[in-house]
C-alpha positions in Angstrom: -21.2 33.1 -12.9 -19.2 35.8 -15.0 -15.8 36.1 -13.8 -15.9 40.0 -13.4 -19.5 41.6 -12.6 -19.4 45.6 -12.1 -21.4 48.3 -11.1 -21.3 51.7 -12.6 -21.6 54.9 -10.7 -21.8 58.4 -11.5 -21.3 59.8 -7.6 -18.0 59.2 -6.2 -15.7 61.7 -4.4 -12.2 61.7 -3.6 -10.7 64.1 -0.9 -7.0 64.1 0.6 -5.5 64.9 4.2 -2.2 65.0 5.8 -1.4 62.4 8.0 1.4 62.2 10.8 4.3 61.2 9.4 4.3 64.3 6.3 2.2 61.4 4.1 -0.8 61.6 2.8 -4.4 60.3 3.6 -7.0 59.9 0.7 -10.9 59.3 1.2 -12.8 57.8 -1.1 -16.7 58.0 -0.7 -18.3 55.6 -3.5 -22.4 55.8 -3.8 -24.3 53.6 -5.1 -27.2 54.4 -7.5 -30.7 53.2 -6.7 -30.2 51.1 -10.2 -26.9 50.4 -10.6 -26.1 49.5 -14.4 -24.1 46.4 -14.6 -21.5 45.3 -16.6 -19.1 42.3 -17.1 -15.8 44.0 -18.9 -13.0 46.3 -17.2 -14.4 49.6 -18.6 -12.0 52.6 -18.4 -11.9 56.4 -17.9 -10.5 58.9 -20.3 -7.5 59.8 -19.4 -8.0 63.6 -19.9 -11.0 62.9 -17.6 -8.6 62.0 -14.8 -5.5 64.4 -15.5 -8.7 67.2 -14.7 -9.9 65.7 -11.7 -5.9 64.9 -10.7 -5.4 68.9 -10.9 -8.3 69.9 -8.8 -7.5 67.5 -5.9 -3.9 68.5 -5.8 -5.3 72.4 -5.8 -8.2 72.0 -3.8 -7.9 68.6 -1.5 -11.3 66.9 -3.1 -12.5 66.5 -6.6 -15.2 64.5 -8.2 -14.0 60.9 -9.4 -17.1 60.3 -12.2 -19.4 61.6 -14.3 -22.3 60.5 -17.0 -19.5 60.0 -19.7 -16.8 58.6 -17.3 -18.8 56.8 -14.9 -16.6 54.5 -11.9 -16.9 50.7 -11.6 -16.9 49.0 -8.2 -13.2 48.9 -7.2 -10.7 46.0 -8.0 -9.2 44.5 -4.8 -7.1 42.8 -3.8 -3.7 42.0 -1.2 0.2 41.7 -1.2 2.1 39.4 0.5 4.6 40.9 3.0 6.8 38.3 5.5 8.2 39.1 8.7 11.3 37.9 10.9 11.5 37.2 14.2 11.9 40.0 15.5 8.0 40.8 14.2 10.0 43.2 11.1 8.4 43.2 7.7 11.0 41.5 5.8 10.4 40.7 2.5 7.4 40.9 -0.4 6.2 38.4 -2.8 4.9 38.7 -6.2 3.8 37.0 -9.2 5.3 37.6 -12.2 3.3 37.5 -15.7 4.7 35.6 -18.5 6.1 37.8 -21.4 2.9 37.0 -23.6 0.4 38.0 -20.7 -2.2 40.3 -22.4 -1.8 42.8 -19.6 1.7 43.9 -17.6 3.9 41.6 -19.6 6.5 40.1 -17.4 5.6 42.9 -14.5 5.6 41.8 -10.6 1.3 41.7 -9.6 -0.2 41.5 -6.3 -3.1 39.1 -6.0 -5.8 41.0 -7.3 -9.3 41.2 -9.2 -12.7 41.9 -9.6 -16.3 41.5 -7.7 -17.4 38.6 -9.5 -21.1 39.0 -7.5 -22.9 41.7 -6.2 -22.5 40.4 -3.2 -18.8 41.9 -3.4 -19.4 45.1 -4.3 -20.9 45.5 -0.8 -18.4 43.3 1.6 -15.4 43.2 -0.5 -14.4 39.7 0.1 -12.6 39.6 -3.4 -10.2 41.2 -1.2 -9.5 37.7 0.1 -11.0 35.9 -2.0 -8.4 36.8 -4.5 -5.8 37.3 -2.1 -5.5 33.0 -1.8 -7.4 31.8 -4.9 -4.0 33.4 -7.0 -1.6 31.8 -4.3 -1.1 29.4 -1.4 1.4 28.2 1.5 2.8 24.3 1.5 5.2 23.7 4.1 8.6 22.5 2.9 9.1 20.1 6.0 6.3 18.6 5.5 4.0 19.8 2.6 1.5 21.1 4.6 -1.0 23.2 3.3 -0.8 26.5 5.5 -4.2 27.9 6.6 -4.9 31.2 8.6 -5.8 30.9 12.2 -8.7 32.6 11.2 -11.1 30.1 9.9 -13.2 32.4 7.1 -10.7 31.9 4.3 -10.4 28.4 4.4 -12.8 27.8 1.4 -10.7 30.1 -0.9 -7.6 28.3 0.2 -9.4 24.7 -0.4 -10.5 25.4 -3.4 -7.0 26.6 -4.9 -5.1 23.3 -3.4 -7.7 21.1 -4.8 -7.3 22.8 -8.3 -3.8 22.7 -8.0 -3.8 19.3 -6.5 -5.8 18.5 -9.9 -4.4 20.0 -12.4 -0.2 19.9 -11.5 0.0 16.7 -8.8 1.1 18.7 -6.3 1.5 17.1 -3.0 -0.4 17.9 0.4 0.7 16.2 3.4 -1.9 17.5 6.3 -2.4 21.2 7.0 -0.9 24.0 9.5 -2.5 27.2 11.1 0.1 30.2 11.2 -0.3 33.6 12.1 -1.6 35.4 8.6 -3.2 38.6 8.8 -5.0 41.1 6.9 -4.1 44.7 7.7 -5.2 48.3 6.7 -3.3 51.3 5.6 -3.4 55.0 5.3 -6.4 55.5 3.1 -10.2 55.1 3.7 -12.9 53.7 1.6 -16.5 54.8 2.5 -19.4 53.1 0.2 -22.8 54.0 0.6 -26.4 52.3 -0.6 -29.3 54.1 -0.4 -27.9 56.9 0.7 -26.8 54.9 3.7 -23.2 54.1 4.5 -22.7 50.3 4.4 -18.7 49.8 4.2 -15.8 51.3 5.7 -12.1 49.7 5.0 -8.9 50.8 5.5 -6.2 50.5 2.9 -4.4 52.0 0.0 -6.2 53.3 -2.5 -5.2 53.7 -6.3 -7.4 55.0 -9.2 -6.0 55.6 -12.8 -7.1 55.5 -15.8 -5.5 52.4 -16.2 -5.8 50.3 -13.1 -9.0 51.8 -12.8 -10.1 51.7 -8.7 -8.9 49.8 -7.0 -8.8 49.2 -3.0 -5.3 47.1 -1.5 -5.0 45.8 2.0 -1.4 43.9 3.0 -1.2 40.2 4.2 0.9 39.6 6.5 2.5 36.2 7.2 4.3 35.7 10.6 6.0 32.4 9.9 9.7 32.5 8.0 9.7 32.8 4.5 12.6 30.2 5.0 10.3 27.2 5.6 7.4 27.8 3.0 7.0 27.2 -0.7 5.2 29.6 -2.6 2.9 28.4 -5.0 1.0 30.7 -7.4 -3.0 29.2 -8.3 -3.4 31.9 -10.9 -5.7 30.0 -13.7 -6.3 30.8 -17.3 -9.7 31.5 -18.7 -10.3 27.8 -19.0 -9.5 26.8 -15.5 -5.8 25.4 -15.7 -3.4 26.6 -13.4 -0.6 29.5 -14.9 1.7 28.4 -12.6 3.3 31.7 -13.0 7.2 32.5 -11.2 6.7 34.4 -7.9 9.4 36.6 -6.9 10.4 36.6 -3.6 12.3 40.5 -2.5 14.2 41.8 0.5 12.7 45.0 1.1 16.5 46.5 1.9 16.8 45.6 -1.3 14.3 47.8 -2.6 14.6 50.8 -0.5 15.1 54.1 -2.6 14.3 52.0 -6.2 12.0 53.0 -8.4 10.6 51.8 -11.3 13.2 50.0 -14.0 16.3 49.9 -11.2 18.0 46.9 -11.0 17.2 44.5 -7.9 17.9 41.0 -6.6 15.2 38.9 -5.7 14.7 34.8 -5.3 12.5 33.4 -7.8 10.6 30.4 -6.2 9.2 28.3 -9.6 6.6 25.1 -9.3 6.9 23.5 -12.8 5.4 19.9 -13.5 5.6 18.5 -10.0 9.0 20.1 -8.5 9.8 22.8 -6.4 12.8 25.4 -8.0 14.1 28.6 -6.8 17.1 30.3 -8.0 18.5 34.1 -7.3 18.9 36.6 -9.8 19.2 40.0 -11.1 16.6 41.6 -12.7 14.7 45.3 -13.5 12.0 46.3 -10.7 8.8 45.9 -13.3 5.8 46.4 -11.2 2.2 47.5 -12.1 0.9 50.7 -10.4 -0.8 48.8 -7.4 2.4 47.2 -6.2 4.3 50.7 -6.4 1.2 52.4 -4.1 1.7 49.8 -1.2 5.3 49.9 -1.3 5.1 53.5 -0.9 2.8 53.1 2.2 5.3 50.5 3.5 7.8 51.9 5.4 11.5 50.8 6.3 13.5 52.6 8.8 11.0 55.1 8.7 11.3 55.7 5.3 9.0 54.8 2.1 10.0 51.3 0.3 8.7 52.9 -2.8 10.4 56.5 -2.9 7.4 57.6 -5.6 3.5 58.5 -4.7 1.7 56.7 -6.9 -1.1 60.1 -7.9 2.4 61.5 -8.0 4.1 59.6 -10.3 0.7 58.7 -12.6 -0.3 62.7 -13.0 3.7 63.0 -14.3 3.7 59.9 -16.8 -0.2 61.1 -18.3 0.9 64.4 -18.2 3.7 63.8 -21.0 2.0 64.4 -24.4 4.1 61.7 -25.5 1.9 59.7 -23.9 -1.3 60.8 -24.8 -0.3 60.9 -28.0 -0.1 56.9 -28.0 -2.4 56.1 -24.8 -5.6 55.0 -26.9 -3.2 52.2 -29.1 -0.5 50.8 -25.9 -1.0 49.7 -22.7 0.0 51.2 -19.9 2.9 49.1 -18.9 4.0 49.3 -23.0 4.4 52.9 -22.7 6.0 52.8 -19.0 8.7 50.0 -21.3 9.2 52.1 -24.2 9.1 55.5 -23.1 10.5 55.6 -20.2 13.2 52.8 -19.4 13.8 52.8 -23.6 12.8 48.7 -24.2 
């Protein structure tokens, strides 16, 4: 089975509305064509392409998100750990950090996210949570419990990580535990149709670049304290083996008002051969795009975590000809380093 297996479309619409609180609501209405072309790579759109379509939607509230030369895969998705107290209060976030050699977001903060890997998910989108515990789990500190949902429909994905980790690093599993986790929406919507039917409808966020591509988050939330858990990250390399990557562990009163490149503290929880580390430090807020969209529909005394929208904050960075100058030969996250924090 290929690890990433896409669809292509050339009808897909996105439309925005006000919402409540002076946000803002997007719709995103993907159709299916009666033979979808199929690929296995992460293809991307121009980035002129989206700047266009960017400008329409901000001037007329919809635009059209693909064409015959910039068709749209079937969205990435994925979750993000938030923790409460309690008092039943978000609290804090967690995160994986890449290494410094990862091909992609070098040393950024990620969510757990990826890909349909079968075509069953580009109709249910389970890789939401399918993703969401194959690149992490819960083990008690008490007692080394492995921590399941009380909902029972995830508990292959969360298996199959602890065995590979179980495997692969020795770690240690003592019996299991059931604890309120919970998968919410947000303030987007995604609509998906199939034969001209409509066959999906999720809330979420929603974020679509050129370089993240389209991609659909919901949050997880975990009602049991932070306090008592280790966090153990089941990202694997291509060949299987466990990354065992640094997850980063941050107050979100610590991050109200940052943006992108502030300093923060966070607690870094590590699980290197066998052991259990975790150690505080300062360090720059580095996140991908996706991270920076839900933190902006998370809010904090009523206020957005993530000052910055993320259509916002993409049309300004693509919109630098400084950028496009160097887009085709850099990453995203190179540029973000070099142009605009100066690395």
């Amino acid at each position: 089975m290929p690890e990433i297996n896409l669809a292509l479309t050339e009808d897909a619409f996105i439309e925005e509305e006000p919402t409540l609180n002076d946000g803002i609501r997007r719709i995103v209405r993907f159709q299916f064509p009666e033979n979808p072309r199929v690929i296995e790579y992460d293809r991307r759109q121009s980035p002129y392409f989206w700047l266009e379509k960017t400008l329409q939607l901000k001037k007329y509230g919809t635009a059209i998100m693909a064409s015959h030369e910039n068709p749209l895969p079937t969205p990435s998705a994925g979750s993000i750990a938030f923790f409460y107290d309690s008092n039943g209060k978000i609290d804090s976030v967690a995160l994986s950090q890449k290494d410094l050699n990862a091909p992609r977001d070098p040393g950024f903060r990620v969510l757990r996210n990826g890909f349909p890997s079968t075509r069953q998910e580009w109709f249910n989108m389970e890789h939401i949570y399918r993703e969401a515990f194959e690149e992490g789990i819960f083990v008690t500190k008490s007692g080394s419990e492995l921590v399941f949902p009380e909902d029972q429909r995830y508990d292959n994905y969360i298996n199959e990580a602890a065995e590979r980790m179980v495997s692969r690093t020795g770690l240690r599993i003592n019996g299991t535990r059931r604890v309120p986790i919970v998968f919410r929406g947000g303030n987007d919507r995604f609509y998906l149709y199939s034969e001209g039917k409509r066959v999906l409808e999720k809330t979420g966020t929603l974020i679509w670049t050129p370089e993240v591509g389209f991609n659909f988050i919901q949050p997880m939330e975990i009602h049991y304290p932070l306090s008592e858990l280790n966090l153990v990250d089941a990202e694997t390399f291509p060949d299987g083996s466990p990354i065992c990557r640094d997850v980063c562990e941050i107050r979100l009163e610590e991050l109200k008002g940052k943006s992108f490149g502030d300093n923060i503290r966070e607690t870094v929880h590590s699980y290197k051969e066998g052991r259990f580390y975790s150690n505080e430090r300062n360090a720059r807020f580095l996140t991908d795009k996706c991270v920076r969209a839900v933190l902006n529909q998370t809010h904090a005394d009523g206020e957005p975590v993530y000052p910055k929208d993320w259509m916002e904050e993409s049309y300004e960075f693509l919109n630098n000809q400084r950028v496009t100058a160097v887009y085709d030969r850099f990453s995203w996250s190179d540029i973000e380093n070099k142009l605009i924090l100066g690395n």
